[in-house]
N, C-alpha and C positions, 0 to 999 in steps of 0.2 A: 573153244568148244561151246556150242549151244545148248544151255541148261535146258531140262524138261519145262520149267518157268518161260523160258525166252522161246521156248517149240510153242506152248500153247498162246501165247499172246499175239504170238504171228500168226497162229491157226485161225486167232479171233480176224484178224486182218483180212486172210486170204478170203474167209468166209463171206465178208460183208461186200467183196467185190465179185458182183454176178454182172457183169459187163450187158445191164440193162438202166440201174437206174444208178449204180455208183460201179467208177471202170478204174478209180484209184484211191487207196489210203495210206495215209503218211503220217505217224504218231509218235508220240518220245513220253515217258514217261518217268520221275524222280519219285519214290519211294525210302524214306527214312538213308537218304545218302546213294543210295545205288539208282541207277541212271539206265533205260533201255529205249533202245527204240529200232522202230521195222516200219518199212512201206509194202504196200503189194499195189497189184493191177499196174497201172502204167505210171505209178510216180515211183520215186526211190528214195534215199533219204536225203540226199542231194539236191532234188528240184523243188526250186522257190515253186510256190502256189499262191494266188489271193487269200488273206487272210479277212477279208472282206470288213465288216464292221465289226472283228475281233480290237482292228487297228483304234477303236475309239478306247480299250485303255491305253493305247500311246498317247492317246489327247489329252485324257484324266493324270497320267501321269506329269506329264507335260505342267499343265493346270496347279496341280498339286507341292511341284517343284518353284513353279513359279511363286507361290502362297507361301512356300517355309523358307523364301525370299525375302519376301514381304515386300512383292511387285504389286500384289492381290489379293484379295479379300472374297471369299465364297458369297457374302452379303454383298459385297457390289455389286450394283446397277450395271447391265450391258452397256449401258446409253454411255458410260463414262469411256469407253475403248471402241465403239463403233460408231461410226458415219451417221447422223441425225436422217441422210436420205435414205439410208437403207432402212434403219429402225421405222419410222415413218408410216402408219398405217401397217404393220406386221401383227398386232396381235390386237384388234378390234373383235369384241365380245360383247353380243349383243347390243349395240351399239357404241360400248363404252371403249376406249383405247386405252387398253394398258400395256403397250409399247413399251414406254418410259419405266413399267416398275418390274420387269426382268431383270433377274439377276442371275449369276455366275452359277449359280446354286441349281437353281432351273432348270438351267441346261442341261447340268451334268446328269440329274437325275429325273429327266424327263416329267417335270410336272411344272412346265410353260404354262402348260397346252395348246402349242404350235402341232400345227399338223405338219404331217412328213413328207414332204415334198418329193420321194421317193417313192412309195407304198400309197400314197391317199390320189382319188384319180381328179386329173384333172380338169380343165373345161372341155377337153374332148371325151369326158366319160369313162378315158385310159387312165392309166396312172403309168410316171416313167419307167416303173417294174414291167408292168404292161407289153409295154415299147421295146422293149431291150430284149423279151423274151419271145418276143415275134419276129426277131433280127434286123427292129432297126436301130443301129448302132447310132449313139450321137454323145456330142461333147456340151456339158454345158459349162458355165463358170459361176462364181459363187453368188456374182449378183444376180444370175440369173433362176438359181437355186433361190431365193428369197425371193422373188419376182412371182416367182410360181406358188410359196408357201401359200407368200399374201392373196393370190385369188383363191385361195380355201379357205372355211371357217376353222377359227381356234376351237377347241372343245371346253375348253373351262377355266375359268380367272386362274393367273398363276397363283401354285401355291395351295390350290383348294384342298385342303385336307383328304386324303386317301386316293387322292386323285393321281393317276400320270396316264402318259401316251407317250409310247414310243415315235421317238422323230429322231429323223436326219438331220432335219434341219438346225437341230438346238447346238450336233458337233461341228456342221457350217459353220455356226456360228462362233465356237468356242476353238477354232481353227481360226478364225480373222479376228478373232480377240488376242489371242498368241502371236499372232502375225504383227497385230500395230503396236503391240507391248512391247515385242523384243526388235522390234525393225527387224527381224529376221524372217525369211519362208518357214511355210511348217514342215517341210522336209530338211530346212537348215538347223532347227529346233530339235527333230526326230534325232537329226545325226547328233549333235553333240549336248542333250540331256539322256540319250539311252543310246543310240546306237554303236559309238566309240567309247562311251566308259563303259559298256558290258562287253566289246567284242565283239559284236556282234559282224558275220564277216557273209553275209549273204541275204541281209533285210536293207528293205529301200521302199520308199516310194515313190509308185508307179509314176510317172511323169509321160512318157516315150509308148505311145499310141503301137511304133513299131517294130517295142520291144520285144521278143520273142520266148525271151527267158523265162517269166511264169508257165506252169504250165496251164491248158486251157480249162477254163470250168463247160462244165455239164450242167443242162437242164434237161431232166428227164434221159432220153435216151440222144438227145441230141448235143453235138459241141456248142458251146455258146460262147461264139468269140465277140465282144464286145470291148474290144480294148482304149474306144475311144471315152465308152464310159467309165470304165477303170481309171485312166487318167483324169475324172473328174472327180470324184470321191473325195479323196485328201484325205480330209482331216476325220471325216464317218467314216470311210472305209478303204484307203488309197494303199494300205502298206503290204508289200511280196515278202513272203519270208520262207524260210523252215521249218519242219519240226523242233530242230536241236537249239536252234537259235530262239525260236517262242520259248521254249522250256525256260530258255535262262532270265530271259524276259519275263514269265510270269513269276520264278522264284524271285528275281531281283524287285518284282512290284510289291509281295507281300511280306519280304524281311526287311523294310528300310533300306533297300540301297539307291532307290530312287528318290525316294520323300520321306520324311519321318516315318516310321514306323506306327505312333500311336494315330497316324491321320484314318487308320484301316478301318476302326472302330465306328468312326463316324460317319464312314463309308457305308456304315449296312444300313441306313433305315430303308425296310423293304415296303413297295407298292406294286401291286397286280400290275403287269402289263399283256403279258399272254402266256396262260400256263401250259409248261411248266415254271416259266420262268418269271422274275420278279427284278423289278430294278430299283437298285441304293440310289447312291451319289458314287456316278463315272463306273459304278461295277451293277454284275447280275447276279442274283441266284440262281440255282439250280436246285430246285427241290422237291421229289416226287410228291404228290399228293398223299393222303393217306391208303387212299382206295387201290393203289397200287402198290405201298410198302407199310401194311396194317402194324408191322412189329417195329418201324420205324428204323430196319437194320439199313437202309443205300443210306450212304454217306449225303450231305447238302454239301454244293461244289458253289465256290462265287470266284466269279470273275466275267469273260464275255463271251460269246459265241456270235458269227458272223453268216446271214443266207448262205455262202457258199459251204457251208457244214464244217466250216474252220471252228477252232476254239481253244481256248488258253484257262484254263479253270484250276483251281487249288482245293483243296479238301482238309481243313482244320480238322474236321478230327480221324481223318487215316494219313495225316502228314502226306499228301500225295499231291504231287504239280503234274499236270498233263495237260499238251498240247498237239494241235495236228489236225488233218482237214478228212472229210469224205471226199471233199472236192465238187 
């Protein structure tokens, strides 16, 4: 039987889909041990979705597992796990090249200051957001992903105090860091540091251009199938999953069952990147402004959220794990 709790959380659902700008949601919810979750519009709780760059705490995870190994070091230098031609002219700033003094650190917490090869436009003026939202589908590969960063300017010496920019390109990069460390694919990594010790029995990443299984994202009022780009993502943004499956994933990343537990702590030092949101090391905040919640009563959420309206977030102080897409 359906509590009058489990009626109105659905009613939230039902409501947010007006089959103009969002036609499905798909959510799960942990609360002090008790466990809910509901779809409406045209997902159910069963169908994988793009989790879009929610996927980069499977990176940080990843990262972080490999560190309380003691395979890596947050302080190392990228230059020590990747290709001297790749790095190579990557982050010249102002004339000066500081390629060489990226580290691991950098990445995860977006203050390179690599531009995002994703989101920033390119020498055509477009950017491949751009591209992919006008319907032209395309695949690229990793090197070619860095090919593109390098003709953009960096924004600011790594490291500069107060400083970050969101980029793609830093979990490229920390995707083929993981990749030459473990000789392993980052989807061979995905599977056996989370995906087979939580169970997880319906996440993967996307690989198969002519998979069919996720369901399809929306832009705007339109379908936006682009699956050639989905398979390029990876390691920013490549992993399909569930609501019920995220959920356990997001609990399993902030009680230690992935990486030490006291590694959380170190995880928050916060930098503006676009508010509302703020980025640590490998996680985000979530925290209204004040001009919106003057008594300070909405909870702050950290973890990530991905374009496609996915997201996996935790709430310290109402104990609350919640995960799930708009789609």
């Amino acid at each position: 039987m359906a509590t009058e709790k489990d009626k109105s959380l659905q009613t939230v659902l039902d409501k947010v889909v007006d089959a103009k700008k969002v036609f499905g949601t798909s959510f799960a919810l942990k609360k002090d041990g008790v466990t809910w979750q509901g779809a409406s519009g045209n997902l159910t709780v069963d169908r994988p979705y793009f989790i879009a760059s929610t996927t980069k705490l499977f990176t940080t995870a990843i990262i972080l597992n490999l560190r309380a190994e003691s395979k890596l070091s947050l302080e190392d230098k990228i230059s020590k796990y990747i290709n001297a031609s790749i790095l190579s002219g990557l982050h010249v700033y102002r004339g000066k090249d500081y390629s060489e003094e990226l580290t691991i650190r950098h990445l995860l917490s977006h203050t390179s200051g690599l531009p995002d090869y994703f989101q920033d436009k390119g020498a055509s003026g477009k950017s491949l957001e751009n591209e992919l939202m006008a319907g032209n589908d395309q695949y690229w590969t990793f090197e070619q992903a860095i090919e593109r960063s390098k003709k953009m300017s960096p924004l600011f010496v790594p490291g500069t105090k107060g400083k970050a920019k969101y980029s793609d390109a830093n979990f490229q990069l920390l995707g083929k860091i993981i990749e030459n460390l473990t000789g392993k694919s980052y989807s061979g990594n995905c599977q056996e540091s989370i995906i087979q010790p939580l169970g997880l029995t319906k996440t993967y990443l996307y690989q198969d251009a002519t998979d069919e299984t996720p369901m399809m994202l929306y832009h705007k009022s339109k379908k936006l199938n682009i699956p050639k780009a989905m398979t390029s993502f990876g390691a920013d943004g490549g992993i399909v999953s569930v609501s019920a499956d995220m959920l356990a994933f997001i609990e399993a990343f902030f009680t230690g069952k992935l990486f030490p537990l006291d590694y959380i702590d170190e995880l928050q030092e916060w930098n503006k990147i676009f508010p509302p949101m703020r980025a640590g090391v490998g996680i985000h905040l979530f925290k209204l402004p004040r001009i919106f919640d003057p008594t300070g009563a909405i909870p702050y959420f950290i973890g990530h959220s991905g374009l496609s309206g996915a997201l996996a977030f935790y709430s310290p102080k109402e104990n609350l794990y919640i995960a799930g897409t708009v789609n």
